[in-house]
C-alpha positions as CSV (number, residue, x, y, z in Angstrom):
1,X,109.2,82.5,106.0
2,X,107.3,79.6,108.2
3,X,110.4,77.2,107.3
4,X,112.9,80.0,108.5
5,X,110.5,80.3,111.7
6,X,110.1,76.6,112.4
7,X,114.1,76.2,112.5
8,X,114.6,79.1,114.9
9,X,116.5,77.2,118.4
10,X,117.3,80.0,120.7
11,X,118.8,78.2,123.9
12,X,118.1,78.6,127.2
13,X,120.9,80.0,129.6
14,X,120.1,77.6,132.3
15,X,118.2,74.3,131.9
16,X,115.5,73.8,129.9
17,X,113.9,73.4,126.2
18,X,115.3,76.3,123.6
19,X,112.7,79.2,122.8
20,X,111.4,78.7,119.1
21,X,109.5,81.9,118.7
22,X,111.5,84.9,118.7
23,X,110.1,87.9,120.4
24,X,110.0,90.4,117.4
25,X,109.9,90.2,113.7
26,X,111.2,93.5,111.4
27,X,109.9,92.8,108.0
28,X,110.5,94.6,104.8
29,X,107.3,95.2,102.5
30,X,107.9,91.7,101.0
31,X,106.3,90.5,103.6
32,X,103.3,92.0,104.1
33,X,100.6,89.5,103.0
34,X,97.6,88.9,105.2
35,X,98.8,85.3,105.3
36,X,101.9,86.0,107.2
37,X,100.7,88.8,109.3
38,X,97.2,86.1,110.4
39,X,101.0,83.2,111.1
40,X,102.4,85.6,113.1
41,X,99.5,87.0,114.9
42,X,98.5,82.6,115.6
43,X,101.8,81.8,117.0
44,X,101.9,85.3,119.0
45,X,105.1,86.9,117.8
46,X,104.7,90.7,117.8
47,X,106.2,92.3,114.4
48,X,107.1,95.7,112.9
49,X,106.3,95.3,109.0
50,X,105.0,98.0,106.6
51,X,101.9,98.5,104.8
52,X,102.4,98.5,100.6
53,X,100.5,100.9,99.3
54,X,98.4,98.7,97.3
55,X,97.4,97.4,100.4
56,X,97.0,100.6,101.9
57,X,94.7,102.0,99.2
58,X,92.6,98.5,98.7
59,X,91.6,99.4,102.7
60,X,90.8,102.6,102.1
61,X,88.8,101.8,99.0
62,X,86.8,99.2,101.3
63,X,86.1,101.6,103.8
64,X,85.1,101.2,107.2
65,X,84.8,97.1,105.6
66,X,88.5,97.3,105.2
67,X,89.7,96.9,109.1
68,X,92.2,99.3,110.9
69,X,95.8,99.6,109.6
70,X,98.1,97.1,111.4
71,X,100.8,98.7,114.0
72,X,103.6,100.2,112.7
73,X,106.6,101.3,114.6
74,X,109.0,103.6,113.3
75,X,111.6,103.8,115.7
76,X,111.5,100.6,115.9
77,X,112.2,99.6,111.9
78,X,115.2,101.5,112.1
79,X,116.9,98.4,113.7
80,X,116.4,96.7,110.5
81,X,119.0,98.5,108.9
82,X,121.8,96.1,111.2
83,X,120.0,93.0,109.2
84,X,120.4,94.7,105.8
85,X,124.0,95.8,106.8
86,X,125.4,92.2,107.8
87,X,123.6,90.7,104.5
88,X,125.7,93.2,102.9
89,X,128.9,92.3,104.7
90,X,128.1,88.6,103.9
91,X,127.9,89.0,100.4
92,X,131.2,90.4,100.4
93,X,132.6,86.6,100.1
94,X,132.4,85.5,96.8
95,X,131.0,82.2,97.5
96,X,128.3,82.9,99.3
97,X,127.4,86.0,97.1
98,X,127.3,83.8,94.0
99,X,126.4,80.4,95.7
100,X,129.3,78.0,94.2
101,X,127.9,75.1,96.5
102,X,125.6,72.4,95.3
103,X,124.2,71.4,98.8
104,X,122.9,72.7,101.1
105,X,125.0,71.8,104.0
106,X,128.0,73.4,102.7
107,X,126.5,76.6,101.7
108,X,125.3,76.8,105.4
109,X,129.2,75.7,106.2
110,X,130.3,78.7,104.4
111,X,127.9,81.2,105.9
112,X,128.9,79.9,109.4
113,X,132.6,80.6,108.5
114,X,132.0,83.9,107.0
115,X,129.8,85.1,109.9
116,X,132.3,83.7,112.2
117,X,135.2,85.8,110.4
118,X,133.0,88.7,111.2
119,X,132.0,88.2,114.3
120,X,136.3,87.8,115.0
């Protein structure tokens, strides 16, 4: 996830150095390690990403020791289905749903095409 982060270049609509930090982060419970939240929470970038359960219940077994549950926004979450949606749509092309190229460079080729075919 800190790769994915460190190559986000959102630019500017005047003059000036692109934004790298994007100003929300919907997560799926994959992502819901200390360690990510503690990055996130560093480089400021506010984020919508439930609890697992073991997590939930290794808090509550720690008691007041165990810290406040982190934010969670509902309403909010919902917008993650559009990201699950458009992987969905992208998978639809066979190349990129089974990965036929060896590099890379074309596999990111392919996914520019394809999302470009969509967004036509």
């Amino acid at each position: 996830m800190e790769q994915v982060l460190a190559r986000i270049r959102v630019r500017r609509p005047g003059p000036g150095r692109p934004r790298t930090r994007p100003g929300h982060l919907l997560g799926d419970k994959g992502y819901s390690s200390r360690g990510i939240r503690n990055y996130l929470r560093k480089r400021g970038i506010a984020h919508t990403i439930p609890e697992r359960s073991d997590q939930r219940a290794n808090r509550r077994r720690r008691g007041s020791g165990g810290g406040r549950p982190p934010a969670f926004d509902k309403e909010r979450y919902k917008q993650r289905n559009v990201v699950e949606r458009c992987f969905n749509a992208l998978k639809q092309y066979r190349a990129i749903a089974t990965r036929y190229d060896k590099t890379r460079e074309s596999y990111e080729a392919a996914l520019t095409i394809a999302s470009l075919l969509m967004w036509i």
